[in-house]
C-alpha positions in Angstrom: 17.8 -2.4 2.6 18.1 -2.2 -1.0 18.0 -6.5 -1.3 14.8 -6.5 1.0 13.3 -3.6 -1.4 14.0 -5.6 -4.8 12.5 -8.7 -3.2 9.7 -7.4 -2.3 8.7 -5.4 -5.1 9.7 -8.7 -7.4 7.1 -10.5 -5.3 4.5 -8.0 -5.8 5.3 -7.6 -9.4 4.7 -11.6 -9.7 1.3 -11.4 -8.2 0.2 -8.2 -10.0 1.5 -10.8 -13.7 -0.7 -13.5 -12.5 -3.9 -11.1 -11.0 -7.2 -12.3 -13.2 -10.6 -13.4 -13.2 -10.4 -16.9 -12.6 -7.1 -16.9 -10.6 -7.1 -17.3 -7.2 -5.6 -15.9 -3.9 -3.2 -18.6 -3.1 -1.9 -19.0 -6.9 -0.7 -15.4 -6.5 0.8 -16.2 -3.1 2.5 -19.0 -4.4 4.4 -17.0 -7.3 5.1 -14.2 -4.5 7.1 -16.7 -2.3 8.7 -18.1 -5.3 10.4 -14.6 -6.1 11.2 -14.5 -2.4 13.2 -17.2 -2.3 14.6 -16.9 -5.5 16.4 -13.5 -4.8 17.6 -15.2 -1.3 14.7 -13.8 0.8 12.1 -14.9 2.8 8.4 -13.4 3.5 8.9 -11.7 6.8 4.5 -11.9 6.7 5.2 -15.6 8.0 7.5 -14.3 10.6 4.6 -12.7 12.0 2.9 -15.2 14.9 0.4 -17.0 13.4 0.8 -15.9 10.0 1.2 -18.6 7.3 1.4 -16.9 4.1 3.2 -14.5 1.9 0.5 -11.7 0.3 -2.7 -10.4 2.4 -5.1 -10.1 -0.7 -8.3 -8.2 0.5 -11.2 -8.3 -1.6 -13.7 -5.5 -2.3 -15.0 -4.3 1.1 -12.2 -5.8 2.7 -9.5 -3.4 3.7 -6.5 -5.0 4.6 -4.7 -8.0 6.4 -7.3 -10.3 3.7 -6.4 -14.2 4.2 -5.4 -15.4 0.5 -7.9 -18.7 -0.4 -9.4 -20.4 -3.1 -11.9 -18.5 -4.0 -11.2 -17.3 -7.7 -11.3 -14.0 -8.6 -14.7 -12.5 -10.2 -15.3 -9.9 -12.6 -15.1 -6.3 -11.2 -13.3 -7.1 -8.0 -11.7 -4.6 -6.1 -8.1 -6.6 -5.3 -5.7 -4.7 -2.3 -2.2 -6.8 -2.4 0.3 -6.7 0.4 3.2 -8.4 0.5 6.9 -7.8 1.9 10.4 -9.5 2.1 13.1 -9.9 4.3 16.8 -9.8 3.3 19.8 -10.7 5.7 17.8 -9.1 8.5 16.3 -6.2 7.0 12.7 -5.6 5.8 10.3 -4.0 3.1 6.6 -4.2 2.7 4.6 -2.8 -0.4 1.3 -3.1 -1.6 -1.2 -2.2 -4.7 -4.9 -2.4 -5.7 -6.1 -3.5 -9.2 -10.0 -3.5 -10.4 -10.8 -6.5 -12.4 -12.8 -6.0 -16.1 -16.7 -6.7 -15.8 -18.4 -5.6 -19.4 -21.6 -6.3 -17.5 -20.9 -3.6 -14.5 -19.1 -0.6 -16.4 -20.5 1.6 -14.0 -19.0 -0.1 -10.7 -16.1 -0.8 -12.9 -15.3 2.9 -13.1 -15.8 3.9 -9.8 -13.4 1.2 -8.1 -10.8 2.1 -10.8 -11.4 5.9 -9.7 -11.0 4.9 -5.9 -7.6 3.2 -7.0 -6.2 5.5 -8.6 -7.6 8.7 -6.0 -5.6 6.0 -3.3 -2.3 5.3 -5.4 -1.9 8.9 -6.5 -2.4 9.6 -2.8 0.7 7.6 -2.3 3.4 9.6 -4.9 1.6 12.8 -3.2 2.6 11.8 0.7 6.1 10.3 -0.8 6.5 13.8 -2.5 6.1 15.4 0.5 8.3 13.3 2.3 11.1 14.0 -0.5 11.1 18.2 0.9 9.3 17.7 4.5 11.3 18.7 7.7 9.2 16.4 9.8 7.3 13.5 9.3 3.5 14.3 9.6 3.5 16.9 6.4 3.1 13.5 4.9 -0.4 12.9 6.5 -1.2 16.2 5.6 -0.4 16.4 2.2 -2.5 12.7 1.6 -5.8 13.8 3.2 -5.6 17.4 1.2 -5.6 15.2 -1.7 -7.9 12.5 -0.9 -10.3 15.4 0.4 -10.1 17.8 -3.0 -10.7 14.3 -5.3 -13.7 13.8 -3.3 -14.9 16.8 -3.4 -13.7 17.4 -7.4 -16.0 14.3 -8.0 -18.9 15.1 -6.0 -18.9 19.1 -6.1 -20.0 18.8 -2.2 -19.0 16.2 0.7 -16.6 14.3 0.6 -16.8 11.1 -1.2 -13.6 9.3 0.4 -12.8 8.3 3.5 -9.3 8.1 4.9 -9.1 5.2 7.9 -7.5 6.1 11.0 -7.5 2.8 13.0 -4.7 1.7 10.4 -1.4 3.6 9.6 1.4 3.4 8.0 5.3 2.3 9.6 9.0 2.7 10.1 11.0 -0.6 8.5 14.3 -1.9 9.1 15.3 -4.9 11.5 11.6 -5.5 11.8 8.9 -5.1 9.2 7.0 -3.1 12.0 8.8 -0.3 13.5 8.2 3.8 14.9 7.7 6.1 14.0 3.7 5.7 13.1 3.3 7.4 9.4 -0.2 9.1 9.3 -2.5 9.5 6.6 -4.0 12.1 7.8 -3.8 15.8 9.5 -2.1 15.5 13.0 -1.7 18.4 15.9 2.1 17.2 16.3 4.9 17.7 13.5 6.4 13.9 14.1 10.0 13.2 14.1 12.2 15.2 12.2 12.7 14.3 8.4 16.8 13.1 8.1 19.0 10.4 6.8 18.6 6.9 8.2 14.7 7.6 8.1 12.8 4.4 6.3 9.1 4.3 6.3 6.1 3.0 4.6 3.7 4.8 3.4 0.1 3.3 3.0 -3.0 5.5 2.6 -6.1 3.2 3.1 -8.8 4.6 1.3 -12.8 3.9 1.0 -16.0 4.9 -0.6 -17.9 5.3 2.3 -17.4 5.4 6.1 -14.2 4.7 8.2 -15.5 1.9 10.5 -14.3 -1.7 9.8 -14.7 -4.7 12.1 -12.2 -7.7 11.9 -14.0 -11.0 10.2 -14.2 -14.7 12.6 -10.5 -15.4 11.0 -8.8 -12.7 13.4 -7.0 -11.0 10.4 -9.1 -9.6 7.6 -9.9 -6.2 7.9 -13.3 -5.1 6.3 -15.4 -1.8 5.5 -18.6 -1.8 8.5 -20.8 -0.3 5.4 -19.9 -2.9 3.2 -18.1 -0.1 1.0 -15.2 -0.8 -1.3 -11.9 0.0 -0.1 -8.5 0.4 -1.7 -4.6 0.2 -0.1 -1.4 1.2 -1.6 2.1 1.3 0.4 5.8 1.7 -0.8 8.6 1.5 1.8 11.1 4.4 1.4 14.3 5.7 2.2 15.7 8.8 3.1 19.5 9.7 2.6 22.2 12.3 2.5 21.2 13.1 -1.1 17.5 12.7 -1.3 14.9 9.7 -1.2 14.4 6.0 -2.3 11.6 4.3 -2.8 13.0 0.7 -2.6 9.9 -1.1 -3.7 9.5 0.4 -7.1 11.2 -1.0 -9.7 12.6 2.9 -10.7 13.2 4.0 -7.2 9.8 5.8 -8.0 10.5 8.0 -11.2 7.9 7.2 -12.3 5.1 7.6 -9.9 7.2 10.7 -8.5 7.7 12.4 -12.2 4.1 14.6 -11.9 4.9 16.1 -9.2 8.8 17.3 -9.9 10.6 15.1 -7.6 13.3 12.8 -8.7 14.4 9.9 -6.9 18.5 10.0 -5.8 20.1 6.1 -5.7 21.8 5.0 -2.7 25.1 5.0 -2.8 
């Protein structure tokens, strides 16, 4: 799966170079596929039925599954980026969030780039977990103790976050879509147990406000019911004989994984 990891995270990589005010969706989908093919891949988003593009971008209240388009990016957006890759039959799927500038908005400005970074650092906190877990849902666990103690750090009561449950994360391999389900969240069962051959993404979906969302008149695009902003990061990773992978970072996750005293072991 290493091939499918490097493909995808070079596709994600040439969207994140070309993410700006003025740029649009299907520029950055564009440069995705390019990257694709040119590492001898193909997006395994259009093998899904009636999918025809590479990237899902989702735009400020929107959560995920966002249609790219034309419209150009605007100061201050809130931009989610999912994208994945297939390899000779085997799959990843990663995605980031980036806030645009706006000198006229610092305020809104500040908290999207908090909700980014409370959602990615949720991320390196579940794939930490996964690195010493015996079973699977101490990952769900260990993101919503986070995501609850930065919303309550920020708001000294409440919780300012919310953690969707209608979407979850996924086991990869011959499909981009497999079992086990990876939670974000606190769960009653433990999950399947935590051993080599296990491959998963992890994807905490994260928004200021309530959990409800609604699907938009284009079947796919996945938005907020309150209209709040919303934020999604995913990695695919592996686990094997002598540790974990994450095969859609560039490092294999050093550096994501570095705060929290966990060093990613190369595949063989």
């Amino acid at each position: 799966m290493l091939p499918a990891g490097r493909a995808t995270a070079a596709a994600l990589a040439a969207a994140r170079a070309g993410l700006r005010v003025g740029a649009t969706p299907l520029e950055l989908d564009a440069a995705a596929e390019q990257a694709i093919l040119a590492l001898g891949g193909q997006s395994n988003f259009k093998l899904v039925p009636g999918y025809r593009h590479t990237l899902c971008v989702s735009v400020d209240d929107a959560v995920v599954h966002g249609i790219p388009g034309s419209r150009p990016f605007r100061p201050g957006d809130i931009v989610s980026i999912d994208g994945g890759a297939e390899v000779d039959g085997w799959n990843g799927d990663a995605a980031f969030t980036v806030v645009l500038d706006d000198p006229d908005r610092p305020d809104v400005v500040a908290a999207r780039r908090e909700l980014a970074r409370v959602t990615e650092q949720s991320l390196w906190v579940g794939i930490a977990r996964l690195a010493q877990a015996t079973h699977l849902n101490e990952v769900g666990t260990a993101i919503e103790e986070y995501v609850r103690a930065q919303g309550e750090a920020s708001t000294g009561s409440g919780h300012r976050y919310g953690i969707l449950t209608d979407y979850v994360g996924h086991g990869v391999g011959r499909q981009m879509h497999e079992e086990p389900p990876v939670f974000n969240y606190r769960v009653e069962r433990r999950g399947p147990a935590v051993k080599p051959g296990l491959v998963v993404a992890i994807e905490p979906m994260i928004v200021a406000g309530g959990i409800e969302t609604f699907v938009h008149d284009d079947d796919w695009t996945v938005a907020t019911a309150d209209g709040a902003d919303a934020a999604h990061v995913e990695h695919t990773v592996a686990v094997h004989a002598d540790g974990i992978w994450v095969l859609t970072a560039e490092d294999g996750g050093a550096a994501g994984l570095a705060p929290y005293g966990v060093v990613p072991v190369p595949i063989p």
